[in-house]
PDB file of N, CA, C and O in Angstrom:
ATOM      1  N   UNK A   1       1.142  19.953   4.745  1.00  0.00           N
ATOM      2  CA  UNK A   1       0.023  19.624   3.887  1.00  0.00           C
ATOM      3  C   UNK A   1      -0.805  18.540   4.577  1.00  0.00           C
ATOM      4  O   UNK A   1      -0.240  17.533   5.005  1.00  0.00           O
ATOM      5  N   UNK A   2      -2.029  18.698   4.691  1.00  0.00           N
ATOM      6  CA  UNK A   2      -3.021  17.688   5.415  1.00  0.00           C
ATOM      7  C   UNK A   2      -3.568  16.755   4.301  1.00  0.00           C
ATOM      8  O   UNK A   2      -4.474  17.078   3.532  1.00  0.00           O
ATOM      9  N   UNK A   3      -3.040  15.784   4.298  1.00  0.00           N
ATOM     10  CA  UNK A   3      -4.114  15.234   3.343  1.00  0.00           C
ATOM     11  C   UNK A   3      -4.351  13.342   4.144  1.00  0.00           C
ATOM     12  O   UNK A   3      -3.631  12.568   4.775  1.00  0.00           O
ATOM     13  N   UNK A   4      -5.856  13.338   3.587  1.00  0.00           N
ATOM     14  CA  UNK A   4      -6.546  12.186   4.106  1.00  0.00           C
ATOM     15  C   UNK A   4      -6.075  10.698   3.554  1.00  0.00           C
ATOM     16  O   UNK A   4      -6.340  10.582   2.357  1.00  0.00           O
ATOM     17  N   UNK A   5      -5.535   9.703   4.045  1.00  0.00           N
ATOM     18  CA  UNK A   5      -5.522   8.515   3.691  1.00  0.00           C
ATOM     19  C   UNK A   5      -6.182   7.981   4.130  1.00  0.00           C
ATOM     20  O   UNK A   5      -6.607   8.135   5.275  1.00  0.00           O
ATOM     21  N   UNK A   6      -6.590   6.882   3.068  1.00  0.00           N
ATOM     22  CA  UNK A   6      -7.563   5.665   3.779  1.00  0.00           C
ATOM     23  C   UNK A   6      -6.568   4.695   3.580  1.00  0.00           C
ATOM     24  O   UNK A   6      -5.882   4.630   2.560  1.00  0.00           O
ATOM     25  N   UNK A   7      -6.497   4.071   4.378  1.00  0.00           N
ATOM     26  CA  UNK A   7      -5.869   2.028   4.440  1.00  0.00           C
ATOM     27  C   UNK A   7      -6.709   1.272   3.836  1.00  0.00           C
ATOM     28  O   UNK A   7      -7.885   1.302   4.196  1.00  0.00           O
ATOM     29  N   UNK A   8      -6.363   0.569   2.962  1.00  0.00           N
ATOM     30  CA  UNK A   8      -7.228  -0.218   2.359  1.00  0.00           C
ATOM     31  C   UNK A   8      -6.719  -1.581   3.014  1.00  0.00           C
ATOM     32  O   UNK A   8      -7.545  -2.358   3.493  1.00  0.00           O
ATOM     33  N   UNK A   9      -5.406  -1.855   3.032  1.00  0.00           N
ATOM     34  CA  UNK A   9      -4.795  -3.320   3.403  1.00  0.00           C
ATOM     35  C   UNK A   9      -3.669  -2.909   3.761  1.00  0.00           C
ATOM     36  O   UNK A   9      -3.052  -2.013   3.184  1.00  0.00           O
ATOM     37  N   UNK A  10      -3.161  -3.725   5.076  1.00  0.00           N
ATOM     38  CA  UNK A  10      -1.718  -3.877   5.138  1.00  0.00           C
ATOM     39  C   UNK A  10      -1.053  -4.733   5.916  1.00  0.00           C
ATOM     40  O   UNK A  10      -1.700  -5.188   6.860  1.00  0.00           O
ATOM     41  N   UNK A  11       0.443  -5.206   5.750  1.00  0.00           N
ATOM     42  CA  UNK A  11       0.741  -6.584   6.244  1.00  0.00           C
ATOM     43  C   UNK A  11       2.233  -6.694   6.794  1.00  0.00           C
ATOM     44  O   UNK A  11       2.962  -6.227   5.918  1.00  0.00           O
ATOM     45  N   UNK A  12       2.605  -6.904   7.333  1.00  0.00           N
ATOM     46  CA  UNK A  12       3.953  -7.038   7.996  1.00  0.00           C
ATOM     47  C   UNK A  12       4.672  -8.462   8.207  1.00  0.00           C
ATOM     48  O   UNK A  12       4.118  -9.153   9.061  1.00  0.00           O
ATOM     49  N   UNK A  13       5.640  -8.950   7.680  1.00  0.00           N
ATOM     50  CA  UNK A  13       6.483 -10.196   7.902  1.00  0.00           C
ATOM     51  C   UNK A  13       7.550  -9.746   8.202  1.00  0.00           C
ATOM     52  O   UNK A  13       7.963  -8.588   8.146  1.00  0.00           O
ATOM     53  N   UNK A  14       8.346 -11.289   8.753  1.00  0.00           N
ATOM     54  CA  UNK A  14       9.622 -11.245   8.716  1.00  0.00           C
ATOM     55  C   UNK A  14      10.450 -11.933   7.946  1.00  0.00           C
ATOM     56  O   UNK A  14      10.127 -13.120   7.890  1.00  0.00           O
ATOM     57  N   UNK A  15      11.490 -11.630   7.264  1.00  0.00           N
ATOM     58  CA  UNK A  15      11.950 -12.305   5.817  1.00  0.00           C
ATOM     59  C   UNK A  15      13.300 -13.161   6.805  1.00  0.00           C
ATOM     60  O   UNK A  15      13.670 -14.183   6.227  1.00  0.00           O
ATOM     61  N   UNK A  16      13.800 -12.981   7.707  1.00  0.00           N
ATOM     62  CA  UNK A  16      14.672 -13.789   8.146  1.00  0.00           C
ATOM     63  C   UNK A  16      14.639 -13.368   9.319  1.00  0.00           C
ATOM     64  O   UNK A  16      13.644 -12.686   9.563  1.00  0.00           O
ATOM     65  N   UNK A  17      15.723 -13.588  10.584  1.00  0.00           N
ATOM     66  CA  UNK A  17      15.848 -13.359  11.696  1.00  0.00           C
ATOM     67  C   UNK A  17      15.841 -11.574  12.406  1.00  0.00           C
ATOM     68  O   UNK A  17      15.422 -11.251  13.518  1.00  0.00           O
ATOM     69  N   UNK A  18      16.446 -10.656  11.336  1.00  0.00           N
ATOM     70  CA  UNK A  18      16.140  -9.732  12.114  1.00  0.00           C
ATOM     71  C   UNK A  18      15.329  -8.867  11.166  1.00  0.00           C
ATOM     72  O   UNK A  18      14.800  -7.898  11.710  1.00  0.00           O
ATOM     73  N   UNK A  19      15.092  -9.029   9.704  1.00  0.00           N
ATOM     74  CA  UNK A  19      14.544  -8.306   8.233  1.00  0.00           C
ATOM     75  C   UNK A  19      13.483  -8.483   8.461  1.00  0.00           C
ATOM     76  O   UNK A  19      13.059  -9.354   9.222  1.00  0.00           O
ATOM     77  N   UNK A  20      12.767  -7.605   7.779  1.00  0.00           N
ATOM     78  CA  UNK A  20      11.261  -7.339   7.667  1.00  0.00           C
ATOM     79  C   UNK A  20      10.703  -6.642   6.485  1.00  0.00           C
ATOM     80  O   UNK A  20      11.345  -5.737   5.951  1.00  0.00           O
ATOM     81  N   UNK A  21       9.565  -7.006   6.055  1.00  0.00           N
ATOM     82  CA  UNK A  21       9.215  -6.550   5.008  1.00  0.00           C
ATOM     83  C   UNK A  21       7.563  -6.803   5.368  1.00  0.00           C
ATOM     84  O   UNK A  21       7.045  -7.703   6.029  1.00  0.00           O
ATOM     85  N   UNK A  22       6.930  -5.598   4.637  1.00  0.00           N
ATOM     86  CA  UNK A  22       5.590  -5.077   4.670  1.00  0.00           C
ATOM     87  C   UNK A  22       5.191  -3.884   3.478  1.00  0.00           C
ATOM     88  O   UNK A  22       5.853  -3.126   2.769  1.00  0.00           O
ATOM     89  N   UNK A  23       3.495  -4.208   3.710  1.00  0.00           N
ATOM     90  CA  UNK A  23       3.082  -3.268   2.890  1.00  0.00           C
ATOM     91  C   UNK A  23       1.803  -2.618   3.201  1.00  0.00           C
ATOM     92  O   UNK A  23       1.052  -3.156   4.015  1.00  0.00           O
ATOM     93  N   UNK A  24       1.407  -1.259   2.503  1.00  0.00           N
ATOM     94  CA  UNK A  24       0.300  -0.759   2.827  1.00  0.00           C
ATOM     95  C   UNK A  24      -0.337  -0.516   1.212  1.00  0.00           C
ATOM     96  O   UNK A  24       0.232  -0.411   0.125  1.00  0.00           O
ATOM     97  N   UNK A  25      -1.569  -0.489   1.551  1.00  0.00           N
ATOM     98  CA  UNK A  25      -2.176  -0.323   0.274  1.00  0.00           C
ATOM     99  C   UNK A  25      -2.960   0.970   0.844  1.00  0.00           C
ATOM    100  O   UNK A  25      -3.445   1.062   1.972  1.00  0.00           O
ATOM    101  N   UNK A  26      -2.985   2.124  -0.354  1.00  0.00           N
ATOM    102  CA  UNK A  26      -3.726   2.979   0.155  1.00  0.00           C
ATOM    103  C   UNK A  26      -4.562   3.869  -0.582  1.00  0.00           C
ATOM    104  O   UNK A  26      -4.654   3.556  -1.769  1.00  0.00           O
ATOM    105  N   UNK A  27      -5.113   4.747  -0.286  1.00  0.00           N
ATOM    106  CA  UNK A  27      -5.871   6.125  -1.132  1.00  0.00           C
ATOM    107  C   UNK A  27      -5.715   6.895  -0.802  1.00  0.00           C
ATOM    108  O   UNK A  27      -6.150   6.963   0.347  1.00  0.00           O
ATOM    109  N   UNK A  28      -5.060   8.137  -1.272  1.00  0.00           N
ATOM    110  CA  UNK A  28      -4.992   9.316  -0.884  1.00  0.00           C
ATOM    111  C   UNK A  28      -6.349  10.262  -1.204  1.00  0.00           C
ATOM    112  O   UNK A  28      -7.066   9.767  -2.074  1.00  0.00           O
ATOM    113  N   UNK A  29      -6.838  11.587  -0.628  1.00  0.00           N
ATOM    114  CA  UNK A  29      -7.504  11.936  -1.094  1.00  0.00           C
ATOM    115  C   UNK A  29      -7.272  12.870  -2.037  1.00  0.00           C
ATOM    116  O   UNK A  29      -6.215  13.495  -2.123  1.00  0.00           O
ATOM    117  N   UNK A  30      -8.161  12.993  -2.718  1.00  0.00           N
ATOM    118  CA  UNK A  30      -8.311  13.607  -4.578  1.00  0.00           C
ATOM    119  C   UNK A  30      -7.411  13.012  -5.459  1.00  0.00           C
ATOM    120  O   UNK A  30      -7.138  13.733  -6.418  1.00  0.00           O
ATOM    121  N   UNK A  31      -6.637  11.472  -5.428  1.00  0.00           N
ATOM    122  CA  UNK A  31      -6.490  11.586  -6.393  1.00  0.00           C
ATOM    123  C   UNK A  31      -7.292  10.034  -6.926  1.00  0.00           C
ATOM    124  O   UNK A  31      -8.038   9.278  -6.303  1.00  0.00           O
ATOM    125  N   UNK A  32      -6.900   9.991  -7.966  1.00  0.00           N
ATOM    126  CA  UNK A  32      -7.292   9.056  -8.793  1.00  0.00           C
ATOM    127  C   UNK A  32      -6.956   7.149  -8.416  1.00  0.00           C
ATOM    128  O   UNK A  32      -7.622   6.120  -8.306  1.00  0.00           O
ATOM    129  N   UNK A  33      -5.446   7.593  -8.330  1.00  0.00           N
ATOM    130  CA  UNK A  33      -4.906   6.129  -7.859  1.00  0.00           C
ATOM    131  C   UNK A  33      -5.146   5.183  -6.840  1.00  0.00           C
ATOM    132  O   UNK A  33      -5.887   5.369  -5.875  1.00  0.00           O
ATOM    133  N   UNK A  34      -4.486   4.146  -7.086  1.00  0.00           N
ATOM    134  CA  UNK A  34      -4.685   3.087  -5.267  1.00  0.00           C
ATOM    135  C   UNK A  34      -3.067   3.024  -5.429  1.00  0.00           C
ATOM    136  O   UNK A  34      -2.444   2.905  -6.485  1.00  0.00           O
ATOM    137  N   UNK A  35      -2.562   3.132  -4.147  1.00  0.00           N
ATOM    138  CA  UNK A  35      -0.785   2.851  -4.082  1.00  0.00           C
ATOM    139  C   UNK A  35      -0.623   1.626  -3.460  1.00  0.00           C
ATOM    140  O   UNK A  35      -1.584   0.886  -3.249  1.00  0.00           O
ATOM    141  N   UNK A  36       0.447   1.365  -3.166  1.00  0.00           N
ATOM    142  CA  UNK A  36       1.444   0.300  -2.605  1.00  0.00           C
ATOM    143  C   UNK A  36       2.346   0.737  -2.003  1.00  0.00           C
ATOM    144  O   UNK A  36       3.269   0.730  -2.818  1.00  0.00           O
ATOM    145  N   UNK A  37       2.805   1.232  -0.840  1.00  0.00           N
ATOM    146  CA  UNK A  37       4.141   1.433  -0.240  1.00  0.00           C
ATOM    147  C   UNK A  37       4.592   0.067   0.713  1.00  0.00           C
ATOM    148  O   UNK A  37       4.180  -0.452   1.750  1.00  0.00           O
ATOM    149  N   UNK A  38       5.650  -0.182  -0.244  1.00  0.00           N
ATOM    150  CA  UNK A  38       6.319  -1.335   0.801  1.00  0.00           C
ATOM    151  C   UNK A  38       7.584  -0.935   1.321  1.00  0.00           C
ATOM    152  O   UNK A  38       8.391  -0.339   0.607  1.00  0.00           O
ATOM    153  N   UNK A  39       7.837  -1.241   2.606  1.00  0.00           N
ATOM    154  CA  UNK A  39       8.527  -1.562   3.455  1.00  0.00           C
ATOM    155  C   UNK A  39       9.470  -2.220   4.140  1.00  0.00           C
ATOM    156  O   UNK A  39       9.069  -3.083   4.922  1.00  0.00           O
ATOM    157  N   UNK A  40      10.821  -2.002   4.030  1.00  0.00           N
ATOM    158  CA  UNK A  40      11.762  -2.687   3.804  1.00  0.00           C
ATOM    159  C   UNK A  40      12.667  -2.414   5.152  1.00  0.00           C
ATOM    160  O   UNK A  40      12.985  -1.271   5.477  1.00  0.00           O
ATOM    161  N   UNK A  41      13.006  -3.451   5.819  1.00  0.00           N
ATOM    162  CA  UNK A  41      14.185  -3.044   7.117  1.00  0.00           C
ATOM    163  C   UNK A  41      14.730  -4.249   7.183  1.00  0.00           C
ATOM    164  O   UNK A  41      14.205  -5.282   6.767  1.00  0.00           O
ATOM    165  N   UNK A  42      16.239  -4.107   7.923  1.00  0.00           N
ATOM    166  CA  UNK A  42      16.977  -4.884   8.035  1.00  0.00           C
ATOM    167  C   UNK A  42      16.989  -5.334   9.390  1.00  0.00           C
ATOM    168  O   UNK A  42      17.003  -6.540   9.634  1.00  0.00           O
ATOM    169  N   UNK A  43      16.985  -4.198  10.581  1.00  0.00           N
ATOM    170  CA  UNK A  43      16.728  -4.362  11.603  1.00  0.00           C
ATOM    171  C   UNK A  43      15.553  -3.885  12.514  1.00  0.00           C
ATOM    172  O   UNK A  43      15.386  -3.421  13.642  1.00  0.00           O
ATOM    173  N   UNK A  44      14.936  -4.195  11.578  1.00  0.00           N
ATOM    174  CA  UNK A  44      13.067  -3.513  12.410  1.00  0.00           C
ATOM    175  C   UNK A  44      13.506  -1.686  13.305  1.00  0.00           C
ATOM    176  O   UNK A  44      13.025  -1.423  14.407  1.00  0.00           O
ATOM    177  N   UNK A  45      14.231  -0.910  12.724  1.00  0.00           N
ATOM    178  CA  UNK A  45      14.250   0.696  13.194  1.00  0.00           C
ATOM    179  C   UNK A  45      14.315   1.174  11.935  1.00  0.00           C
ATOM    180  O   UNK A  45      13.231   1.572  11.509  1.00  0.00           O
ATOM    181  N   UNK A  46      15.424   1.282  11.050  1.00  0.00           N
ATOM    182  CA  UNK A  46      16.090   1.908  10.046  1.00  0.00           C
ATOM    183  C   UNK A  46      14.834   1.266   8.522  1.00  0.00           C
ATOM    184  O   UNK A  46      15.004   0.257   7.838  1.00  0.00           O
ATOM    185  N   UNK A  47      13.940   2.047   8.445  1.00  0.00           N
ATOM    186  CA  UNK A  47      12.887   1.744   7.297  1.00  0.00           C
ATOM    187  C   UNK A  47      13.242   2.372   5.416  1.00  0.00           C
ATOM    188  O   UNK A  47      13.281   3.513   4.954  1.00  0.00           O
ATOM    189  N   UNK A  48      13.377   1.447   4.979  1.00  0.00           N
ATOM    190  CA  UNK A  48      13.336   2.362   3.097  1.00  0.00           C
ATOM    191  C   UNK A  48      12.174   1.464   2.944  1.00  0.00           C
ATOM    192  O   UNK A  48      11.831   0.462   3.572  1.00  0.00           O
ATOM    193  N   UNK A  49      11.530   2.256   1.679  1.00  0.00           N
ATOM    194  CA  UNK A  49       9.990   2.664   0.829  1.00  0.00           C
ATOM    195  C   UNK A  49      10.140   2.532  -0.190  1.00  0.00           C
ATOM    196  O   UNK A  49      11.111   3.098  -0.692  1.00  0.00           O
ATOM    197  N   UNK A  50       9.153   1.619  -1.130  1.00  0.00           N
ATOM    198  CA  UNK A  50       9.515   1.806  -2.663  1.00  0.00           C
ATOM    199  C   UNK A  50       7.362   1.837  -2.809  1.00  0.00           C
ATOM    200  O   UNK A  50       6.437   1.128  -2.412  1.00  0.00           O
ATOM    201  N   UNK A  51       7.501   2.938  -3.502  1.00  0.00           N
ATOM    202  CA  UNK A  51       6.372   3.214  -3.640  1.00  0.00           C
ATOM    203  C   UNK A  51       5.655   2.980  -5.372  1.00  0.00           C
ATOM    204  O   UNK A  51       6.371   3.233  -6.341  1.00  0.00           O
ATOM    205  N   UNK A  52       4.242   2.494  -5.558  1.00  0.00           N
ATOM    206  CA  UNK A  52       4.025   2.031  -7.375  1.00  0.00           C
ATOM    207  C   UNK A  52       2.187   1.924  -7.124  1.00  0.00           C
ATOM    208  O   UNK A  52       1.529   1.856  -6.086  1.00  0.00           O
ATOM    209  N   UNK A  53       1.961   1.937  -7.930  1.00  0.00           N
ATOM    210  CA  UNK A  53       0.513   1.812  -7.940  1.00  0.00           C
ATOM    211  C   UNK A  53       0.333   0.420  -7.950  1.00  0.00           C
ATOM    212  O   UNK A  53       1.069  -0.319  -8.603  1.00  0.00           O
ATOM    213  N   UNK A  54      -0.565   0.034  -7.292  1.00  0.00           N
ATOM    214  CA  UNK A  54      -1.204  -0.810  -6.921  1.00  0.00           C
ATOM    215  C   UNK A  54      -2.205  -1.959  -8.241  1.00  0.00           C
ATOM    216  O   UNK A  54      -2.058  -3.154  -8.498  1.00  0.00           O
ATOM    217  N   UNK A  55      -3.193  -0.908  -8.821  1.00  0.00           N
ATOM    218  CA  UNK A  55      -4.192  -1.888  -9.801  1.00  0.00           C
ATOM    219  C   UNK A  55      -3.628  -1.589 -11.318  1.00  0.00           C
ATOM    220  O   UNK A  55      -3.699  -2.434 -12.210  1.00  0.00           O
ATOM    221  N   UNK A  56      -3.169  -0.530 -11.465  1.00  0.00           N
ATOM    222  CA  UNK A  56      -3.071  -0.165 -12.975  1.00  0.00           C
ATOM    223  C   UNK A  56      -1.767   1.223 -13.381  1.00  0.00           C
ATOM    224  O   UNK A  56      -1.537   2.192 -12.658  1.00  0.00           O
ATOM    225  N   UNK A  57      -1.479   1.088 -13.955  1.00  0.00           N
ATOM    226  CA  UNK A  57      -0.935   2.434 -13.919  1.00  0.00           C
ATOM    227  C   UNK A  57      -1.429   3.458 -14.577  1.00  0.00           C
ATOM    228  O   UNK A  57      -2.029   3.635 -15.638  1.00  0.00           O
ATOM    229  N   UNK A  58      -0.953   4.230 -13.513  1.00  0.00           N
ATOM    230  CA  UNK A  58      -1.234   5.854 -13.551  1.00  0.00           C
ATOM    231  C   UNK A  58      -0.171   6.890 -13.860  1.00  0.00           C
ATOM    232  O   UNK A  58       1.038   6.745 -14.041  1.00  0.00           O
ATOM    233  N   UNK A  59      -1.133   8.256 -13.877  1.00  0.00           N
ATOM    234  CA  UNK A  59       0.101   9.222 -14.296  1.00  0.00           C
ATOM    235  C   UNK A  59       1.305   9.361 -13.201  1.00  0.00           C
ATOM    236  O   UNK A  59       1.327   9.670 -12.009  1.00  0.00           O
ATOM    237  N   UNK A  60       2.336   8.974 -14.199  1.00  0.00           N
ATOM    238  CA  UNK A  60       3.828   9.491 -13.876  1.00  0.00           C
ATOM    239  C   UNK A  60       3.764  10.598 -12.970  1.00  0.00           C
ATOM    240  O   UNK A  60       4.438  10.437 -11.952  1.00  0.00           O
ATOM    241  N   UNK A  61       3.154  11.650 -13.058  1.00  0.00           N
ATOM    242  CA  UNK A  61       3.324  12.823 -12.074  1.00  0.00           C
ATOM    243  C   UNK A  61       2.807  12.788 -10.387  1.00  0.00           C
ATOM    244  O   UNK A  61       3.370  13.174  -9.362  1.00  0.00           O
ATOM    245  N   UNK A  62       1.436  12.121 -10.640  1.00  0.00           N
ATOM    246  CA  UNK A  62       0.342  11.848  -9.444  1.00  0.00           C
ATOM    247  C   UNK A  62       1.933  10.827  -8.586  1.00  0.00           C
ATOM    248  O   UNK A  62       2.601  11.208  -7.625  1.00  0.00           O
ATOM    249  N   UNK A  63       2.092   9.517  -9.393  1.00  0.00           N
ATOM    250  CA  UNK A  63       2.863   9.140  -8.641  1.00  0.00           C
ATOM    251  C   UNK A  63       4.079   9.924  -8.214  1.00  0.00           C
ATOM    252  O   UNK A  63       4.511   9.736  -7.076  1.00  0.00           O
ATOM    253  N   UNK A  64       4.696  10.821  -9.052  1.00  0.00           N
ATOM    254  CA  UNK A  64       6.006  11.582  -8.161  1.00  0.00           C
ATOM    255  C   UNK A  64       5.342  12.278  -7.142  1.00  0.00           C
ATOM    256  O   UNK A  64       5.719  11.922  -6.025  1.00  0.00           O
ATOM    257  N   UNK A  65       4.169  13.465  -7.150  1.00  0.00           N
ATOM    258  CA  UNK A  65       4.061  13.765  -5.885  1.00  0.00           C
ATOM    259  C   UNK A  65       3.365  12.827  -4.696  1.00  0.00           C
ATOM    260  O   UNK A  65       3.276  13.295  -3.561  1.00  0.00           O
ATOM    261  N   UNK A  66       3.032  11.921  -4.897  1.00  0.00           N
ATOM    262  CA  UNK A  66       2.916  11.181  -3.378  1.00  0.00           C
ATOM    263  C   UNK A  66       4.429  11.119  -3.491  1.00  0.00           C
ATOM    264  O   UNK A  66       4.985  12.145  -3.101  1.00  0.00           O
ATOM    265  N   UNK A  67       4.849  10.607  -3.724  1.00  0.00           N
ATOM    266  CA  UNK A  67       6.099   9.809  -3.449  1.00  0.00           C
ATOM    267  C   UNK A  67       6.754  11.336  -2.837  1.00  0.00           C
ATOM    268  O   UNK A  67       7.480  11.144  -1.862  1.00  0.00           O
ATOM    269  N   UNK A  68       6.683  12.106  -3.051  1.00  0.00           N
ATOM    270  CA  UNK A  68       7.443  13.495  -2.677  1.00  0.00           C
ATOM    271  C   UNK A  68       6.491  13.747  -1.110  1.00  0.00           C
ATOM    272  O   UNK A  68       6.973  14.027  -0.012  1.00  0.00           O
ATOM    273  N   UNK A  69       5.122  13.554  -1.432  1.00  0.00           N
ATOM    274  CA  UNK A  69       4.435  13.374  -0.055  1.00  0.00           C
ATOM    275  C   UNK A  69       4.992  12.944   1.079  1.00  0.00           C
ATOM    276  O   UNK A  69       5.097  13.565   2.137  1.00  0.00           O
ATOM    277  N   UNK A  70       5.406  11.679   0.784  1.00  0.00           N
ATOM    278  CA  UNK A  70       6.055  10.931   1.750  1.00  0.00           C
ATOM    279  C   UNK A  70       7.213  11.268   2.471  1.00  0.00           C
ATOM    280  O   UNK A  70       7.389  11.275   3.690  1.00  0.00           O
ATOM    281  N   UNK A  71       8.149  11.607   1.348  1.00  0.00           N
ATOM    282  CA  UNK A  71       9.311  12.208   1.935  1.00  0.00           C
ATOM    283  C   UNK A  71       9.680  13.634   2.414  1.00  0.00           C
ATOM    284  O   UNK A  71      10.717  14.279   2.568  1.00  0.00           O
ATOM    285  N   UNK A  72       8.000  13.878   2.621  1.00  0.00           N
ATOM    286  CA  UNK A  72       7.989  15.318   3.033  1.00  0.00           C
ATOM    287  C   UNK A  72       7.436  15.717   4.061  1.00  0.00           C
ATOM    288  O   UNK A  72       7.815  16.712   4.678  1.00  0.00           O
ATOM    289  N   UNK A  73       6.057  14.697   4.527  1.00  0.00           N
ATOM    290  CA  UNK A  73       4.964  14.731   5.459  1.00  0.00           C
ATOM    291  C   UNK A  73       5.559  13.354   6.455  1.00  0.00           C
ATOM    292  O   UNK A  73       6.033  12.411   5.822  1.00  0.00           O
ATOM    293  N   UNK A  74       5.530  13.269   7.807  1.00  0.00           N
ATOM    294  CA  UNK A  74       6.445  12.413   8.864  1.00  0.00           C
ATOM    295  C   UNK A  74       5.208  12.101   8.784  1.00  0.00           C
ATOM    296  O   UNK A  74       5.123  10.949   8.358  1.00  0.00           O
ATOM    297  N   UNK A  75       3.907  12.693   9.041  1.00  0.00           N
ATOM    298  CA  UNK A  75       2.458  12.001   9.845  1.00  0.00           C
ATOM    299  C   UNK A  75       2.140  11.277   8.556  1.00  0.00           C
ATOM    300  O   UNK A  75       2.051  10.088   8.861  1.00  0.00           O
ATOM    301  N   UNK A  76       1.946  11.415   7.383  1.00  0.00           N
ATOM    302  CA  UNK A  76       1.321  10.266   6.478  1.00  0.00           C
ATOM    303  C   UNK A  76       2.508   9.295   6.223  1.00  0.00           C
ATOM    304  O   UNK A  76       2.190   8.120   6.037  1.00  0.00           O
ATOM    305  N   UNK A  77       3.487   9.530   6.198  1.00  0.00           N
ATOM    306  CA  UNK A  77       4.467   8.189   6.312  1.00  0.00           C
ATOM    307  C   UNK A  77       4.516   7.824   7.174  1.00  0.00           C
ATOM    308  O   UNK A  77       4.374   6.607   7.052  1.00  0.00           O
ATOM    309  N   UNK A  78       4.718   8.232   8.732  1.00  0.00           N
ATOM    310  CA  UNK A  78       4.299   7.127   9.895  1.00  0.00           C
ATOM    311  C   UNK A  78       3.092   6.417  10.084  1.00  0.00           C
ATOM    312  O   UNK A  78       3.056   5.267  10.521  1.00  0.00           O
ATOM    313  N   UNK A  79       2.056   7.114   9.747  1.00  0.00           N
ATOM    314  CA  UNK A  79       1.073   6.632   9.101  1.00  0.00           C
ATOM    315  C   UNK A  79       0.879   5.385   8.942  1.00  0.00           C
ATOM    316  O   UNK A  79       0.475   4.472   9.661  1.00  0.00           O
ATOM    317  N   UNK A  80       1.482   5.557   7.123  1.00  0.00           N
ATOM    318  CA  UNK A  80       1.555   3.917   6.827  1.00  0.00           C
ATOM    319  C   UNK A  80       2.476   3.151   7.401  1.00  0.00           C
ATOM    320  O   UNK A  80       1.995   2.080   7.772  1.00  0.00           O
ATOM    321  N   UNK A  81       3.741   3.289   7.647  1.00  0.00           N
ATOM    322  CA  UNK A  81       4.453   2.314   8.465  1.00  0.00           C
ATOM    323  C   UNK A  81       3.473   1.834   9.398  1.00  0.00           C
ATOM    324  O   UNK A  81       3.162   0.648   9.513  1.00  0.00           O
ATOM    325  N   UNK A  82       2.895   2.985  10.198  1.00  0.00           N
ATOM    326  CA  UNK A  82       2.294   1.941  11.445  1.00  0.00           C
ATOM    327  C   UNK A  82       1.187   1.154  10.916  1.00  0.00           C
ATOM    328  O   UNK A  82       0.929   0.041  11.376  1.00  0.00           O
ATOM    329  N   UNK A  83       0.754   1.499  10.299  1.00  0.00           N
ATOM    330  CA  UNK A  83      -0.316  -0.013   9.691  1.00  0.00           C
ATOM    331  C   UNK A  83      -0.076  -1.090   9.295  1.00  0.00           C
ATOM    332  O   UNK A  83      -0.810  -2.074   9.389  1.00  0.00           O
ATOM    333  N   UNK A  84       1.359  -1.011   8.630  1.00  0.00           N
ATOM    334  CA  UNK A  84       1.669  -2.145   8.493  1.00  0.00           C
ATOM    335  C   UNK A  84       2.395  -3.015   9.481  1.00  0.00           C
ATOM    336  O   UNK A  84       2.427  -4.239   9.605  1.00  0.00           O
ATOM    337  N   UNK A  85       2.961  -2.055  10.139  1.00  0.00           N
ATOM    338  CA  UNK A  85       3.752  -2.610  11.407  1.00  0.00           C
ATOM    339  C   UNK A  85       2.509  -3.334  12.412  1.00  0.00           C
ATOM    340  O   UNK A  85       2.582  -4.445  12.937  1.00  0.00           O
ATOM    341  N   UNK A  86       1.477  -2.454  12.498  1.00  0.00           N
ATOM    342  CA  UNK A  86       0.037  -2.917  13.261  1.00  0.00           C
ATOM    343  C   UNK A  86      -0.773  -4.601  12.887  1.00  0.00           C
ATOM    344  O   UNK A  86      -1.500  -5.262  13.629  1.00  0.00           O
ATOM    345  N   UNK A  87      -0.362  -4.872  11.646  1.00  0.00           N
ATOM    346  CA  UNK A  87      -0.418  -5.976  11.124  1.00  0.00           C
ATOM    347  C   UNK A  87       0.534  -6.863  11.534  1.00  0.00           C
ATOM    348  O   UNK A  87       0.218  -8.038  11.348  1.00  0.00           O
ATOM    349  N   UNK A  88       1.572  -6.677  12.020  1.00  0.00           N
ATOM    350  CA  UNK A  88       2.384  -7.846  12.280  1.00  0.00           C
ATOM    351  C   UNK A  88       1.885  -8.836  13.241  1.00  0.00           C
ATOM    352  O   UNK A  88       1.289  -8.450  14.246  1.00  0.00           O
ATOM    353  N   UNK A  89       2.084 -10.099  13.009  1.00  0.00           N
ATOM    354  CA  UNK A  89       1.298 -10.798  13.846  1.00  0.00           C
ATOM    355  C   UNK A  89       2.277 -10.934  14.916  1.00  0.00           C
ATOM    356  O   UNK A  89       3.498 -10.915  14.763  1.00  0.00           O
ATOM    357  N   UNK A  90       1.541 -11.095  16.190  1.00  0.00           N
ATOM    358  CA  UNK A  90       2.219 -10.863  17.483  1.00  0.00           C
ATOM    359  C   UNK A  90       3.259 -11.999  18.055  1.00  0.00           C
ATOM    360  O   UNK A  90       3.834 -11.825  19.129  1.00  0.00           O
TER     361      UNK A  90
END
């Protein structure tokens, strides 16, 4: 499935010596929402995602299929990882 994201914002830290945590803010196209996928690692390889809307909430469904997006499409989830990873300051 091809579908268009825009980046609106995204940011990358490190929560201790080898953890990391980040986020992307985004838009998918056609739908309605703005998301949030943040980004969670212990050792900067091995990544988990907790995905929520961003300004307001929205329908329950819109959010299950991104979220099914993600875990379905490698190019829009590498995607956002790399933006936020692209944010890390050097």
């Amino acid at each position: 499935m091809l579908v268009n994201i825009e980046i609106i914002r995204a940011e990358m830290r490190r929560e201790d010596e080898k953890s990391y945590i980040g986020t992307t803010v985004f838009r998918a196209e056609g739908e309605k929402s703005i998301y949030e996928v943040t980004f969670m690692s212990k050792n900067g390889k091995d990544w988990d995602y907790s995905l929520h809307f961003t300004e307001q909430s929205g329908d329950e469904e819109e959010l299950l299929r991104m979220d099914e997006l993600l875990e379905k499409d490698d190019d829009v989830y590498d995607k956002l990882l790399d933006a936020a990873l692209d944010a890390f300051p050097a």
